[in-house]
C-alpha distance (Angstrom), angle and dihedral (degrees) to the residues before:
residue distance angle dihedral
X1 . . .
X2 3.71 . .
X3 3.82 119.4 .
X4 3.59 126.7 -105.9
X5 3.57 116.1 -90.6
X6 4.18 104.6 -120.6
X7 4.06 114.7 -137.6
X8 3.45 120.6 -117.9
X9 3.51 102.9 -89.3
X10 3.99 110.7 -110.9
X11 4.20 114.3 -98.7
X12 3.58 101.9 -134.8
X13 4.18 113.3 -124.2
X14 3.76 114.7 -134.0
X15 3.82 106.5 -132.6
X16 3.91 123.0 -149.2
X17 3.67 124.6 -147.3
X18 3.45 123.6 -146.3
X19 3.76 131.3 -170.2
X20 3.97 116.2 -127.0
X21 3.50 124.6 -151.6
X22 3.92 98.4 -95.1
X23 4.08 85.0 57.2
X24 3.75 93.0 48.0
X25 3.88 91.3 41.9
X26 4.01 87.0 48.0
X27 3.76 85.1 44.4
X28 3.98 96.1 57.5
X29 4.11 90.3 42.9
X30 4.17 94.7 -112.2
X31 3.68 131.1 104.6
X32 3.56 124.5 -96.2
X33 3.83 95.6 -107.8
X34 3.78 87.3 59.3
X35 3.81 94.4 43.8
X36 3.93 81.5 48.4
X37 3.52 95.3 53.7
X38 4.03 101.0 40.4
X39 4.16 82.2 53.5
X40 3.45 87.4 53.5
X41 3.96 100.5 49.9
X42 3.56 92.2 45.4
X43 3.55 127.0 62.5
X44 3.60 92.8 -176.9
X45 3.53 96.2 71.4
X46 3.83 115.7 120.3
X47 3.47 116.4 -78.3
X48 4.17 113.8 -114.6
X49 3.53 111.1 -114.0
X50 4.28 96.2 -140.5
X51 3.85 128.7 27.6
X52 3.93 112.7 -167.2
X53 3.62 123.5 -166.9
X54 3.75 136.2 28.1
X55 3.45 131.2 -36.9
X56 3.71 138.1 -163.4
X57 4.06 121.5 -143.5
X58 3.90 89.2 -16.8
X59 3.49 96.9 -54.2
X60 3.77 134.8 113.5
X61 3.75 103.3 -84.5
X62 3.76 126.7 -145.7
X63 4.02 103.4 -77.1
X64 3.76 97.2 19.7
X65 4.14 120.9 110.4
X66 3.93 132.3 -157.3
X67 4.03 111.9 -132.0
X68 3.94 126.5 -166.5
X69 4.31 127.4 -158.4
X70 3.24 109.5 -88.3
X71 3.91 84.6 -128.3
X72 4.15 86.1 66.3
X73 3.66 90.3 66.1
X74 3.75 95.2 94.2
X75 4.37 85.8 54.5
X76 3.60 103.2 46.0
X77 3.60 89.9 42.8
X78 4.23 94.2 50.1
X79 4.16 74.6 41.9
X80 4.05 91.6 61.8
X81 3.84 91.6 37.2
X82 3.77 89.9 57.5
X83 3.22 110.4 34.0
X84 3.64 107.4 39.7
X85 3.56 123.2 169.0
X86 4.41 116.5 -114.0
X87 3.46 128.4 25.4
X88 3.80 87.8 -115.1
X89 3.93 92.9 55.6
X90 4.00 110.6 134.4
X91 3.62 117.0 -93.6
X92 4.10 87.9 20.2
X93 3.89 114.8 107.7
X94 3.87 125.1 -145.8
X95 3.22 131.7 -91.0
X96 3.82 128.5 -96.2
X97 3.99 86.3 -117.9
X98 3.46 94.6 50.4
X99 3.97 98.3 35.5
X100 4.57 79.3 55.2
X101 3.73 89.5 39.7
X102 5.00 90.3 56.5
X103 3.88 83.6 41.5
X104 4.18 92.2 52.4
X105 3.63 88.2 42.3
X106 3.75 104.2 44.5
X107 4.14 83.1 45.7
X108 3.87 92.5 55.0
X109 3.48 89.0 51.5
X110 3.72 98.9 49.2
X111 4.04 90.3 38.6
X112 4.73 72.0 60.3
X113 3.29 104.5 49.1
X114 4.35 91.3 46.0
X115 3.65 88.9 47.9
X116 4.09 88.3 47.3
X117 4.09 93.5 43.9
X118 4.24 86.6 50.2
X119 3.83 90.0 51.6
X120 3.30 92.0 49.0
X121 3.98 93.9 50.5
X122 3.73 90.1 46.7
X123 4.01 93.8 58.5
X124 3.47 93.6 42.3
């Protein structure tokens, strides 16, 4: 009887994981429209690491999505944290200008309403 011929034993495929923009959006606490949009605005955003699917003229085409290391997580979130888009983003306080800008306003308006409440007193 002749012995059985063995297989070739199976080589075992390292597998990557990459974070997609839902996971990163998750990731910095906003919605994917907003992550979408803050990408968009600013160029400096870090770079994805994979892009799967097609693309048309270099770009992302319709069906195709971006992925980033898993290990980049810690960047692109410090990214978001930093560099969040609007002045009137949660967790992002005014600036001096604008802070200067509510105090000459509300000051205006109270400086009114005195000038108002003496006119008043003076008719009456």
């Amino acid at each position: 009887m002749e012995p059985a011929a063995r297989a070739a034993p199976k080589r075992r495929r390292k597998t990557a994981n990459y974070l997609s923009a839902g996971q990163i959006a998750k990731l910095a606490g906003i919605s994917l429209d907003s992550f979408l949009a803050g990408r968009k605005r600013h160029p400096d955003f870090p770079a994805p690491d994979v892009h799967i699917g097609p693309t048309e003229g270099g770009e992302a085409g319709k069906g195709s999505m971006d992925g980033w290391a898993e290990s980049r997580a810690p960047e692109i979130r410090a990214w978001w944290e930093n560099c969040r888009p609007g002045r009137g983003a949660p967790g992002r306080g005014k600036s001096l200008a604008h802070r200067t800008a509510i105090k000459a306003g509300h000051a205006r308006r109270r400086a009114a309403l005195a000038a108002a409440a003496e006119a008043d007193t003076a008719q009456g």
